[in-house]
C-alpha distance (Angstrom), angle and dihedral (degrees) to the residues before:
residue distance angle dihedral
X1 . . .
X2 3.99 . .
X3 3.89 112.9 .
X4 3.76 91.2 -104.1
X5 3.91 86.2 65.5
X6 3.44 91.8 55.8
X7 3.34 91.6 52.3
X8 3.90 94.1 39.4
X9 4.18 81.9 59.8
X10 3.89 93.2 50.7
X11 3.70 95.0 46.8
X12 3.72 107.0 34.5
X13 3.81 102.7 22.1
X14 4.28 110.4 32.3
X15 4.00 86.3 16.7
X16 4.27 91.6 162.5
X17 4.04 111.3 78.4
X18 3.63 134.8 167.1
X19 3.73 111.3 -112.5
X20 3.45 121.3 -153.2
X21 3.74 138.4 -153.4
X22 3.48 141.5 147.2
X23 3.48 124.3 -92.3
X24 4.01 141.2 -144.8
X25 3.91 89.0 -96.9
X26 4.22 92.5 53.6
X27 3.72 93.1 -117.5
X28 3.59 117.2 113.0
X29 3.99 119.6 -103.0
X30 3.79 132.0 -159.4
X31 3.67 139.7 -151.3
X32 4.26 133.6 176.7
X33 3.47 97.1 -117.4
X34 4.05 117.9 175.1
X35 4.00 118.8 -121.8
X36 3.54 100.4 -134.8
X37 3.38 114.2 -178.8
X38 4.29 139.2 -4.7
X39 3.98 138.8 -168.2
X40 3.91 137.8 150.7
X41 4.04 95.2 -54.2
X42 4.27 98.9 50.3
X43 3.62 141.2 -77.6
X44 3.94 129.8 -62.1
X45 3.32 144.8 -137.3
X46 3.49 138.5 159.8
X47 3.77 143.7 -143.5
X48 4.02 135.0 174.3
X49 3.50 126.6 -98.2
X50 3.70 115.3 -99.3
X51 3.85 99.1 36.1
X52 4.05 107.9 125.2
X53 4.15 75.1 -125.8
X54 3.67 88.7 61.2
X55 3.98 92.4 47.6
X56 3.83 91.8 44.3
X57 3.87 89.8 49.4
X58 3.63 95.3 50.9
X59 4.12 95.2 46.5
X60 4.10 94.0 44.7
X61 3.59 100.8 36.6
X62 4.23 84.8 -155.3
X63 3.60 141.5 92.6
X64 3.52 138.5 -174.6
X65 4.13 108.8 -142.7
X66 4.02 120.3 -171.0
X67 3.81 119.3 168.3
X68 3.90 133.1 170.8
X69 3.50 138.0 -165.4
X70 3.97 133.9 162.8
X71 4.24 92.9 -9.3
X72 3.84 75.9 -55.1
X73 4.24 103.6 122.4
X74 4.06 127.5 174.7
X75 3.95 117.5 -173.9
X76 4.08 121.9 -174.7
X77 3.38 133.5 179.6
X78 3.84 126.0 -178.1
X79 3.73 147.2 93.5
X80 3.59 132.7 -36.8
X81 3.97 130.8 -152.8
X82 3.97 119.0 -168.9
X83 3.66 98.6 -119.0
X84 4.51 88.5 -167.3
X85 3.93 105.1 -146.3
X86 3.99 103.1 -25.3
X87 3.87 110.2 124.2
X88 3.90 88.5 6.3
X89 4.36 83.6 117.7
X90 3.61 95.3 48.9
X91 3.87 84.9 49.0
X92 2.81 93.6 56.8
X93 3.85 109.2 47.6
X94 3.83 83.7 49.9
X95 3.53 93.7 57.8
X96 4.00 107.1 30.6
X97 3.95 94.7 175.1
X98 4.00 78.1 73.1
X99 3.79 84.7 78.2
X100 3.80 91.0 59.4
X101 3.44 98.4 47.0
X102 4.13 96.7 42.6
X103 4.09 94.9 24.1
X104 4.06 120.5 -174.2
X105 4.27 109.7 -22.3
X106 3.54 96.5 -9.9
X107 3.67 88.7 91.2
X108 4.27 77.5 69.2
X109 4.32 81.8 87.7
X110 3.93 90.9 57.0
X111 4.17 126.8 107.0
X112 3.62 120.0 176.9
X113 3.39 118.4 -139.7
X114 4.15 124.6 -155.7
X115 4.14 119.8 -148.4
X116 3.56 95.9 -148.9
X117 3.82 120.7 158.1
X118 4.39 98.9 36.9
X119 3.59 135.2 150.5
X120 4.17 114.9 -164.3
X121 3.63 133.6 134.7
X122 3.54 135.1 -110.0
X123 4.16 116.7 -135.7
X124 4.24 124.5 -171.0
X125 3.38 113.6 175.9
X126 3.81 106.5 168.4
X127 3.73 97.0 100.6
X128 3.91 126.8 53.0
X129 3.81 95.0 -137.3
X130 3.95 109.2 70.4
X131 3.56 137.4 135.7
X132 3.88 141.7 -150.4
X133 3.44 124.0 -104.4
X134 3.57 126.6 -177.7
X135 3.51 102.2 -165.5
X136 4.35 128.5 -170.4
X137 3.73 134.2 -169.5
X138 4.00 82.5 -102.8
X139 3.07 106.4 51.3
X140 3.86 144.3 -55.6
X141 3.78 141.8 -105.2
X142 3.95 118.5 -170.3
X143 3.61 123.9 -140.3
X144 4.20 125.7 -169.7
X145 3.73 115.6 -144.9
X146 4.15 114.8 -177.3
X147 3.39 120.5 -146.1
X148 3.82 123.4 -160.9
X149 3.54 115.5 -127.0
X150 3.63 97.0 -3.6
X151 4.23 140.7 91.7
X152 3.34 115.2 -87.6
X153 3.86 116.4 -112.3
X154 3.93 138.6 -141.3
X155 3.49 105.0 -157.9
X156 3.70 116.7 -176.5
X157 4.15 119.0 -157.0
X158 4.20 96.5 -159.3
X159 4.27 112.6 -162.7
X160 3.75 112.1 -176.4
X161 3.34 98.8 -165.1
X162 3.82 126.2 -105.9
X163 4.12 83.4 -114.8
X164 3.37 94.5 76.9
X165 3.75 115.9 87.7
C-alpha cells in the first residue's frame, strides 16, 4: 500500500477519528472529529471558529489522530496549518451531511485545517498472516516479524514529507 492508500482508508473507509490536543489544564483532550477529505499535501478537516478545539488548534499547530474500524487502526501525529476556506467546497460535496449540520452561511464560522508533515502507524489485525512494513515518503522496505502465539500484524510507519505545506 502507497501512503495515499492509507490515507484513502482513513478518509473514505474509518472517516471518524479522535483528535487530540492539549488543553489549558496540560492533560491531553480528545474529540471525534471526521477526516474529510485527502490529496498529495495531507489530510483535512475542519472545525468552526470559536470552539476551544479551534483555539487549541491554532496555538499548537499539532494533533495526534487515532481511528479504528473492523481490527483495521490508523494513528498520525504531526503538524497542522489552518488552510482558511481552501478545499472547504470539495469537503463538502464529499461529505453532503456537512450541509445539514452547517446549513446555508453558517458554514461562514468554518476553517479547514491540513495534517501535513505526520508520522503514525497503520494496524489490521483480522487475518493471522500479516507482515511489518515500515514505510517512508521515499520509498519502502518490508520486514516479517513472527510472533508465537499471537496475530500477525501489518503495521504501517506513514512520513508525509516535510515538503508538504
Amino acid at each position: 500500500m502507497t501512503k495515499m492508500d492509507y490515507l484513502e482508508l482513513l478518509v473514505d473507509e474509518i472517516h471518524s477519528t479522535t483528535v487530540a490536543t492539549i488543553g489549558s489544564d496540560g492533560h491531553p483532550q480528545t474529540r471525534i472529529i471526521d477526516m474529510m477529505y485527502y490529496d498529495e499535501e495531507g489530510v483535512y478537516f475542519l472545525t468552526a471558529t470559536g470552539k476551544t478545539f479551534y483555539d487549541q488548534l491554532m496555538e499548537q499547530q499539532y494533533v495526534a489522530i487515532s481511528a479504528t474500524k473492523d481490527k483495521i487502526a490508523v494513528s498520525l501525529r504531526g503538524k497542522i496549518k489552518n488552510i482558511g476556506k481552501k478545499n472547504l467546497d470539495i469537503m463538502f460535496e464529499k461529505n453532503p451531511y456537512m450541509k445539514k449540520i452547517y446549513p446555508g452561511d453558517t458554514k461562514d464560522a468554518i476553517e479547514v485545517f491540513r495534517l501535513y508533515e505526520a508520522q503514525g502507524e497503520y494496524f489490521d489485525i483480522k487475518y493471522c498472516e500479516g507482515y511489518y512494513n515500515n514505510w517512508k515518503n521515499r520509498g519502502s522496505s518490508d520486514r516479517v516479524f513472527y510472533w508465537k502465539r499471537m496475530y500477525w500484524m501489518q503495521t504501517v510507519l506513514l512520513c508525509m514529507s516535510a515538503k508538504m505545506h
